[in-house]
Each structure stands twice: as structure tokens, then as C-alpha cells.
TORZA-850785 format. One line per 8 residues: number of its first residue (from 1); for each residue x, y, z of N, C-alpha, C. Coordinates in Angstrom, 1 decimal. Each point is the difference from the previous one (the first is absolute). Layout:
<nodes>
NUM) X,Y,Z,X,Y,Z,X,Y,Z ~ ...;
</nodes>
This chain:
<nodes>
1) 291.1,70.7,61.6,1.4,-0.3,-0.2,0.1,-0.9,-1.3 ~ 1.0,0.6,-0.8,-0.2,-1.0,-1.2,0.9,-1.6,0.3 ~ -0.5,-0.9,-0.7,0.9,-1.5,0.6,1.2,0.1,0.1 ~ 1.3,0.7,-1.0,0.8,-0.5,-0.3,0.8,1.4,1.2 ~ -0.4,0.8,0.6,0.1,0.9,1.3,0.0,-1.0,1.2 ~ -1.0,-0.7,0.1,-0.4,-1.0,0.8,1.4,-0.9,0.5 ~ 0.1,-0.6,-1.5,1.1,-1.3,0.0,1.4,0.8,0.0 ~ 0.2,1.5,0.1,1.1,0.7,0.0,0.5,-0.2,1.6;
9) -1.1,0.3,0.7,0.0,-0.1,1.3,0.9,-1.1,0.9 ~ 0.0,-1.3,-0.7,0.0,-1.3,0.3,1.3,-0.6,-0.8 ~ 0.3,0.5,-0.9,0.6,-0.3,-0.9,0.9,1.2,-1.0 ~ 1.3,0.6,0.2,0.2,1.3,-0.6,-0.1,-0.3,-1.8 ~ -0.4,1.0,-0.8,-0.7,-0.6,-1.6,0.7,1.5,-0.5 ~ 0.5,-0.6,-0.6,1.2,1.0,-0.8,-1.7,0.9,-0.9 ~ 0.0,1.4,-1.1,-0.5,0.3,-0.7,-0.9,-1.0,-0.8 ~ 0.8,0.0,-1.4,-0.4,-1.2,-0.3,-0.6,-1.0,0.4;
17) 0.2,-0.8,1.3,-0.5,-1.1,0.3,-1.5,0.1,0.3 ~ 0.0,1.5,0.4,-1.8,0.5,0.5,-0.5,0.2,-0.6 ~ 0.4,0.4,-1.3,-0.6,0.0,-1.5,-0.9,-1.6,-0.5 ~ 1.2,-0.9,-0.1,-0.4,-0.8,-0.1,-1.0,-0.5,0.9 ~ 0.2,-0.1,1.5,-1.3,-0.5,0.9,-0.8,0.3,-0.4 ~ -0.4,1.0,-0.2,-0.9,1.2,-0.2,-0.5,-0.3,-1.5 ~ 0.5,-0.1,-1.0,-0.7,-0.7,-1.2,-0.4,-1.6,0.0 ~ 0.5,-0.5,1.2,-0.5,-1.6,-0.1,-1.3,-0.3,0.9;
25) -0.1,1.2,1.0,-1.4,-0.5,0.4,-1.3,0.4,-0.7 ~ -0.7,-0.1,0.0,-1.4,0.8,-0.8,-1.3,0.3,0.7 ~ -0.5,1.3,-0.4,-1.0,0.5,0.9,-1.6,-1.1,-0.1 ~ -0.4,-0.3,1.5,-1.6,-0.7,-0.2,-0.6,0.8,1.1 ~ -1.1,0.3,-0.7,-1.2,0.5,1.1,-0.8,-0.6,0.1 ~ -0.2,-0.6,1.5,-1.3,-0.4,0.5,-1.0,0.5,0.8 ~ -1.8,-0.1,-0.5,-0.6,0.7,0.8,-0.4,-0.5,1.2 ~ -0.6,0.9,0.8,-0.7,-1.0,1.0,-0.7,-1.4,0.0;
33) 0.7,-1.1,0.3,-0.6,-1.1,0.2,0.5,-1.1,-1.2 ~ 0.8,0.7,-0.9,0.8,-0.7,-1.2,1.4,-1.2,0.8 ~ 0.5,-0.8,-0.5,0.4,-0.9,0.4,1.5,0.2,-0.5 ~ 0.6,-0.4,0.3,1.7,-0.3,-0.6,0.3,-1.3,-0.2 ~ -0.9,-0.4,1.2,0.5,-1.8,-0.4,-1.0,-0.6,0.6 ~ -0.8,-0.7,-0.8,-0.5,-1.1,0.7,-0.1,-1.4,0.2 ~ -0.3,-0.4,1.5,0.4,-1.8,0.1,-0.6,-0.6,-1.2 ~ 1.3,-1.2,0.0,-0.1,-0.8,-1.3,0.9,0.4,-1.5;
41) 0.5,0.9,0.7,0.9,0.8,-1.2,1.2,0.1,0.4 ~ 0.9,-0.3,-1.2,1.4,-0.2,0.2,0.4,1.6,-0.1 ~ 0.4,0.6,0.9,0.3,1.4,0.4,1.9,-0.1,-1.2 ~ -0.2,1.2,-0.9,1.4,-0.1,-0.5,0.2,1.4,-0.2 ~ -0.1,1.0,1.2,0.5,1.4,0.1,0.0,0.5,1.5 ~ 0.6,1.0,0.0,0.5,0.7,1.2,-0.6,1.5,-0.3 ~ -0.9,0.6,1.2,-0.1,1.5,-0.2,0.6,0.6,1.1 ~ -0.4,1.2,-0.2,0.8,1.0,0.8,-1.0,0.9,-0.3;
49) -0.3,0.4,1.4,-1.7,0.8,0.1,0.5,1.8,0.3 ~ -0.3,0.5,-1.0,0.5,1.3,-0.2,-1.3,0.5,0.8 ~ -1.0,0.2,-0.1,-1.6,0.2,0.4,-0.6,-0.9,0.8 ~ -1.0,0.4,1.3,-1.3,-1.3,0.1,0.8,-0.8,0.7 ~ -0.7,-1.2,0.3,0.0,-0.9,1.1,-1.1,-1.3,-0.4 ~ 1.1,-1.1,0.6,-0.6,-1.5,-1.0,-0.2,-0.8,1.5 ~ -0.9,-0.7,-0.5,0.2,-1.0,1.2,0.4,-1.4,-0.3 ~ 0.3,-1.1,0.3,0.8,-1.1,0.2,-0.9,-1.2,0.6;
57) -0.8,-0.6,-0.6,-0.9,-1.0,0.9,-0.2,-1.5,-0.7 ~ -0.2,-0.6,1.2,-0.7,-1.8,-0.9,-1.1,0.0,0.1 ~ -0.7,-1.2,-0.2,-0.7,-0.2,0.6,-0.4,-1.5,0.6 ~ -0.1,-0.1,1.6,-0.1,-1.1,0.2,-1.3,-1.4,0.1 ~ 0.4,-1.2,0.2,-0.8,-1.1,-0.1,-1.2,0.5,0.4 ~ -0.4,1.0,1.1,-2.0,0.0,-0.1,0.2,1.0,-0.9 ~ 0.5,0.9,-0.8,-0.6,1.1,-1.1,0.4,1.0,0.2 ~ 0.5,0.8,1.4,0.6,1.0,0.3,1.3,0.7,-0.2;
65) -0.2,1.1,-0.5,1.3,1.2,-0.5,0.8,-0.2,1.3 ~ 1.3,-0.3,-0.3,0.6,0.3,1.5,1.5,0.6,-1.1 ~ -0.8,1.5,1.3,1.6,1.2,-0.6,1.6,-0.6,0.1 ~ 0.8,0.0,-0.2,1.0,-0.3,0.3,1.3,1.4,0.3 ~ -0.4,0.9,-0.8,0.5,1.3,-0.5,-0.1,1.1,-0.7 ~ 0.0,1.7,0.7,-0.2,0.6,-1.0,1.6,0.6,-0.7 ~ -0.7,0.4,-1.2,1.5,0.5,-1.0,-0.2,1.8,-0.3 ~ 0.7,0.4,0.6,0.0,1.8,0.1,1.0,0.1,-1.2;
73) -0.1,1.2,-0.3,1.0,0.9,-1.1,1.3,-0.1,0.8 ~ 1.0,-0.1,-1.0,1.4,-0.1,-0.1,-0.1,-1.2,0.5 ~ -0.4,-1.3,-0.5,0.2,-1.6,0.3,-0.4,-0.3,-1.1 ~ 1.0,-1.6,0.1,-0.2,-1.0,-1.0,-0.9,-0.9,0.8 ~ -0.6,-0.8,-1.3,-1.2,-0.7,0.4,-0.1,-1.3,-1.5 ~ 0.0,-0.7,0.5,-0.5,-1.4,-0.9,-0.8,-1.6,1.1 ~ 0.2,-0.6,-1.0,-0.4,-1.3,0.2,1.3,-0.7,0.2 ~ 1.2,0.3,1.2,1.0,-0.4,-0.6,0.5,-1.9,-0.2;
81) -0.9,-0.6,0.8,-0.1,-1.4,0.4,0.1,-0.2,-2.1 ~ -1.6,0.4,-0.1,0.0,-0.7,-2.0,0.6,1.2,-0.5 ~ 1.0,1.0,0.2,0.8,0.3,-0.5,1.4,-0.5,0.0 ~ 0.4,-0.3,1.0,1.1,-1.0,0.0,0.1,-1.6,-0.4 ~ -1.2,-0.4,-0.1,-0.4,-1.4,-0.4,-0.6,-0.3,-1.0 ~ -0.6,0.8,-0.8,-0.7,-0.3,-1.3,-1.2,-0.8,0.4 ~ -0.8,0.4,1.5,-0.9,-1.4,-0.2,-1.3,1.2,0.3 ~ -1.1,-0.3,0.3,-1.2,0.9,0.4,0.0,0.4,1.2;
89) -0.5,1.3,-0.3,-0.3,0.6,1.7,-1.1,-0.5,1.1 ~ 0.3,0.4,1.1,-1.1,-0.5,0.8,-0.5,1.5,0.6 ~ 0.7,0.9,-0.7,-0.1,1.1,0.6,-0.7,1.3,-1.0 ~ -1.1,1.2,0.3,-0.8,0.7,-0.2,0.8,1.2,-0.2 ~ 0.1,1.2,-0.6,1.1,0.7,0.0,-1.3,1.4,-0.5 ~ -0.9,0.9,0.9,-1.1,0.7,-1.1,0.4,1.5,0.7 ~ -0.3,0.8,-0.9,0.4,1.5,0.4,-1.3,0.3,0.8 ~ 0.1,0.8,1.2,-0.8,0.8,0.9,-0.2,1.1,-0.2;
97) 0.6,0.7,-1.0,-0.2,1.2,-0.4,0.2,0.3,-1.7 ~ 0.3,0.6,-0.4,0.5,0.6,-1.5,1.1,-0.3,0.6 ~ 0.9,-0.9,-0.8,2.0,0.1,-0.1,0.2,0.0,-1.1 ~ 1.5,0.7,0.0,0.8,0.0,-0.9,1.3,-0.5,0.4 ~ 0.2,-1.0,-1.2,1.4,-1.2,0.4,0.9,0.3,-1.2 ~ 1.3,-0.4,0.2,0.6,-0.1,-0.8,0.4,-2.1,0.3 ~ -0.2,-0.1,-1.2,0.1,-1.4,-0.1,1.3,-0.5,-1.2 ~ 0.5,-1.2,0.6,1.0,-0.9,-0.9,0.0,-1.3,-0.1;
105) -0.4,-0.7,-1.1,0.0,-1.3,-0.3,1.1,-1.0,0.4 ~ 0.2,-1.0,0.6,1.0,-1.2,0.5,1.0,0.5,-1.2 ~ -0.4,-0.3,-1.5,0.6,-0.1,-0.8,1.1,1.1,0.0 ~ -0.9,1.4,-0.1,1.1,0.9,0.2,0.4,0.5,1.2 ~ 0.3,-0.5,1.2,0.7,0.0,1.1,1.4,-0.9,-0.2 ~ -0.3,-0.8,-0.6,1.0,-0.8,-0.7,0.9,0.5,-0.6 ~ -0.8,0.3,-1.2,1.1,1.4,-0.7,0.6,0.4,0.4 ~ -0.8,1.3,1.1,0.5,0.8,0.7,1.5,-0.1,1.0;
113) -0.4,-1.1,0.5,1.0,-0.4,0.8,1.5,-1.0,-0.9 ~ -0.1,0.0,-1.1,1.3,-0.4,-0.5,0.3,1.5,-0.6 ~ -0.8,0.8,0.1,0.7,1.4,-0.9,0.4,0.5,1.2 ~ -0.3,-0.1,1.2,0.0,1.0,0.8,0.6,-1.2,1.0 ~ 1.3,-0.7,0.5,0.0,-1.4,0.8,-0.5,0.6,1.7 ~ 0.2,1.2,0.2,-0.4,0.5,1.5,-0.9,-0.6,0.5 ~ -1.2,0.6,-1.2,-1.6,-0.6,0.1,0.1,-1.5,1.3 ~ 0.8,-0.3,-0.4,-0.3,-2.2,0.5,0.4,0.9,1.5;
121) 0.5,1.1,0.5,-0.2,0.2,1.9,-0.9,0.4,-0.3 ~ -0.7,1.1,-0.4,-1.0,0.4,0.2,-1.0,-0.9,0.4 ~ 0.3,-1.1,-1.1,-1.4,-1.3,-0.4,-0.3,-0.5,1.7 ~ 1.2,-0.4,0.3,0.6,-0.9,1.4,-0.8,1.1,1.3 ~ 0.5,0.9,-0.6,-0.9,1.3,1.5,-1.2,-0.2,-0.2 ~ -0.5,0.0,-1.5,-1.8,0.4,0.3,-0.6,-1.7,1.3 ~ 1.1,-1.0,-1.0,-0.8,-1.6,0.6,-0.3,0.5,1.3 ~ 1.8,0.2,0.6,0.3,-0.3,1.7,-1.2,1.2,0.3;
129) -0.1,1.4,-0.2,-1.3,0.4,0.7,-1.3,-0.5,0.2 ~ -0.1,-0.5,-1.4,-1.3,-0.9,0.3,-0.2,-1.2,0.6 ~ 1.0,-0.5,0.5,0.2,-0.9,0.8,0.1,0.3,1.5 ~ 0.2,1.2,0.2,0.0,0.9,1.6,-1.3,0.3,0.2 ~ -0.8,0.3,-1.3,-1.4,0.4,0.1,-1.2,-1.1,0.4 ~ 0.8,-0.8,-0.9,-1.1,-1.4,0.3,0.6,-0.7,1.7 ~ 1.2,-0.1,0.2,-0.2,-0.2,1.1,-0.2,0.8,1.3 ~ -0.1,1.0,-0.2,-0.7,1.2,1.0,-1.3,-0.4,0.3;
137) -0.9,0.0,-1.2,-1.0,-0.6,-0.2,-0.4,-1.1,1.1 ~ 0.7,-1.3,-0.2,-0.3,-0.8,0.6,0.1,0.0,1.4 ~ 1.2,0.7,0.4,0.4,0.3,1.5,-1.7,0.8,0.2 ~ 0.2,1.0,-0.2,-1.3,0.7,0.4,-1.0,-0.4,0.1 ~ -0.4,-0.7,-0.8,-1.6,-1.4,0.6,0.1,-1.0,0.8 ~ 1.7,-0.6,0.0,-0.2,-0.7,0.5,0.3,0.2,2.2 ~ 0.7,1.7,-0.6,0.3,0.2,1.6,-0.6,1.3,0.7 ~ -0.7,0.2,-0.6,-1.1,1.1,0.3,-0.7,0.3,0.3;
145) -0.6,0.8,0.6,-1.9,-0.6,0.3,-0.3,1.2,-0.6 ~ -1.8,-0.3,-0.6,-0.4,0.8,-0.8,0.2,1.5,0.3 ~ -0.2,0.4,1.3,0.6,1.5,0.4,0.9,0.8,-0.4 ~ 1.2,-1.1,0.4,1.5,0.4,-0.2,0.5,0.1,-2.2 ~ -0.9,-1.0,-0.5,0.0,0.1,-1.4,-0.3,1.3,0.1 ~ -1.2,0.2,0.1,-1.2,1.4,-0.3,1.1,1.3,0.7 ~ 0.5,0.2,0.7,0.7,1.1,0.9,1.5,-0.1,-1.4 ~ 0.1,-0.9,-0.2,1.3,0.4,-0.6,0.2,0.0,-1.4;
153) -1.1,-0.1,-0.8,-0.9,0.4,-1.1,-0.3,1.6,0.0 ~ -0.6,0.4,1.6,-0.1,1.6,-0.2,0.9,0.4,0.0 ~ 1.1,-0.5,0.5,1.2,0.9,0.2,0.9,0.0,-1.3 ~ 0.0,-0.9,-0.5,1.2,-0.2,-1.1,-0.9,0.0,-1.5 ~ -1.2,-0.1,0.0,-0.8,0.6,-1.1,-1.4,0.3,0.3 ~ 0.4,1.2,0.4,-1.3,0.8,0.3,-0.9,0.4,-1.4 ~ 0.4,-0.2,-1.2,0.1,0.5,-1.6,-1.2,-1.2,0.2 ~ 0.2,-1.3,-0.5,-0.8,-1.5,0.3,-1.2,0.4,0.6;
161) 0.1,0.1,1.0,-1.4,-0.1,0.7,-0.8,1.0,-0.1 ~ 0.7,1.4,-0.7,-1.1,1.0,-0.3,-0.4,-0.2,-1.5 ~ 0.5,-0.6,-0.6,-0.1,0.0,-1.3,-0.8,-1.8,-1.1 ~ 0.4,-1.1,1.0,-0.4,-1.4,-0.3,-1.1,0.1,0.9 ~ -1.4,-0.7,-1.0,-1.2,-0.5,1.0,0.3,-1.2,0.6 ~ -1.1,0.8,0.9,0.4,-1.3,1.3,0.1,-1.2,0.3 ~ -0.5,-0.9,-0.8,-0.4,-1.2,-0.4,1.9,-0.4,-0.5 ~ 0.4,0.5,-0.7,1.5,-0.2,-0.3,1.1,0.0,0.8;
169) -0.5,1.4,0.7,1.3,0.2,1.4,-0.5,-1.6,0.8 ~ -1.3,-0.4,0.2,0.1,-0.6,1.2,0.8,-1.8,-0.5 ~ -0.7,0.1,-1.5,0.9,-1.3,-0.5,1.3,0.3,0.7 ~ 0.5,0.8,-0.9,1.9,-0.2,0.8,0.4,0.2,0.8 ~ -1.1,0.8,0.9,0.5,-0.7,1.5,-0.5,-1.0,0.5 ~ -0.8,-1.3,-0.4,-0.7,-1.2,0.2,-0.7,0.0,1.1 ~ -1.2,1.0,0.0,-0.6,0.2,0.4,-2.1,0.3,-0.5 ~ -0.5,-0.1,0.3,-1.2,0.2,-0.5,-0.6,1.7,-0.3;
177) -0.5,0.5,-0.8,-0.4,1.5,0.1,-0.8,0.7,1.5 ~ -0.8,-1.2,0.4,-0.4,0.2,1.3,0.8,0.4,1.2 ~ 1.3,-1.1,-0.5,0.7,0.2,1.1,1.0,1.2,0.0 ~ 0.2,0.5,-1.0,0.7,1.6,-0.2,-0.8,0.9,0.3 ~ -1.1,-0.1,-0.5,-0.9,1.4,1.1,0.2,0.0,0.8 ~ -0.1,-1.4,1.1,0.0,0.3,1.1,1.6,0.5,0.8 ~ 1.0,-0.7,-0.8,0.9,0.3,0.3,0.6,2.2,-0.2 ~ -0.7,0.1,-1.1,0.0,1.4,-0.2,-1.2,0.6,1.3;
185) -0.9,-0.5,0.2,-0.7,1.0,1.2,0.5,0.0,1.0 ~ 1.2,-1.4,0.5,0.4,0.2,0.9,1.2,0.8,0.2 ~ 0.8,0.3,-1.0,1.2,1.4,-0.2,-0.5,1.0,0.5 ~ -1.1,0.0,-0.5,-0.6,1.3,-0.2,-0.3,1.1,1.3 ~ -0.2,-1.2,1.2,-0.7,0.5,1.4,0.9,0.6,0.5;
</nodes>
């Protein structure tokens, strides 16, 4: 889906205005294992994953990748904390596969949104989702048991778990790789 189809969805975008979307973002390819953002870096763009699949991770105080999220096609995806703050990320942002993004600079979102004033709901929708996301997130670890994660992981992205190694799936569900085998041999019977 092209972006400005995307934001048509969400937002009605006269001709013209999808022209312009559509000329303000710009194509990036990353290969497998290439980065979009990494901690320590002040994140100053927004993509939109036309291709491929990214993952979303820190890493914490003993050394450990801990997933946070994966980013499928037809999503936006940034750093949006040091995108909204101008300060550094604490967050890892690396392609899992070959993607292709269409990407837009803070600077020209700015633009964008005084040529286009709609843009600023749009802006307001992408936050509030990701603020439904992140707190889903937290409900889910914190009121779940690893099962009930894992069971509702297969059901609502069955895509993930055939497709992310395992070591990843089991970060975001906060759990150990040990303990998803076992949790997978036990579906299984």
C-alpha cells in the first residue's frame, strides 16, 4: 500500500494532497540486520514499512536484547519518545528481513502538516495508537502468564511466530527461549 493510501484511510486527502504525501516521504531499503535507529541517537524521522519487518528492542542493565515489538507492512514505526523530544534513544529499531520504507524527516512533517493542516489528526491518531500499543503491552506482562501471552500471540499473529527467531518471540513475551519450547511442546499434545 502506498503511504499516502494509508493516511487516506484515516484521514480523507483530496488528489493533490496524496501527491504531495507521496512526494514528501522518501524510499529507504534496509537489509537484513541493518538498523533504522540506533540507542544513543536522536531519532528525527518516521517510516512507513512498505516491505519486511523490523524489530523494536533495548537493551537492558545485564546486556540483554529485550523485544519490545514487531513492525509489519502497512505501519509506522520510529523512535517516537527522541522523536518527539529531540533527546537520544534508548531504543534499537533493526530490519529482520529486507524492508522497504517509505520515510519522512521531523523537518518535513512539519511542512507537511502546515501545507496540508489535516496532517496534525492524523499526527494525534498515529500518538494515541501508539499509546494503546504500548499500553497493551504492559497489561499483557503484567496480567498474563506466559501461556496466555504465547496462546494469544498465535492467535492474533500467527505471521510472528512463523516468521521471528525464537530468541525474539520469547523476549516479548518475557520469557526465556527455553521456556517457549516448552510452552510450544506443550500446544502441541
Amino acid at each position: 500500500m502506498m503511504v499516502s493510501e494509508y493516511i487516506h484511510q484515516i484521514i480523507a486527502l483530496l488528489q493533490p494532497e496524496k501527491e504531495c504525501v507521496e512526494n514528501a516521504f522518501k524510499k529507504m531499503e534496509l537489509s537484513k540486520g541493518d538498523f533504522l535507529i540506533k540507542q544513543g541517537k536522536v531519532c528525527d524521522q518516521v517510516a512507513f514499512v512498505v516491505s519486511g519487518k523490523l524489530r523494536n528492542f533495548y537493551i537492558d542493565d545485564a546486556g540483554n536484547e529485550v523485544t519490545c515489538f514487531f513492525v509489519t507492512v502497512d505501519s509506522f514505526v520510529s523512535a517516537f519518545t527522541s522523536f518527539l523530544t529531540n533527546t537520544p534513544t534508548h531504543e534499537n529499531i533493526t530490519a529482520l528481513e529486507d524492508t522497504v520504507l517509505r520515510v519522512i524527516s521531523k523537518k518535513d512533517i512539519e511542512e507537511l502538516s502546515i501545507l496540508i493542516p489535516k496532517m496534525q489528526i492524523f499526527r494525534r491518531i498515529i500518538a494515541e495508537n501508539l499509546f494503546i500499543i504500548m499500553e497493551k503491552r504492559i497489561m499483557m506482562l503484567q496480567s498474563q502468564s506466559a501461556h496466555e501471552r504465547y496462546e494469544k500471540m498465535l492467535k492474533e499473529n500467527p505471521e510472528i511466530l512463523l516468521s521471528v527467531p525464537l530468541q525474539y518471540t520469547a523476549s516479548f513475551l518475557g520469557i526465556t527461549p527455553q521456556h517457549l519450547s516448552r510452552l510450544r511442546k506443550e500446544l502441541q499434545k
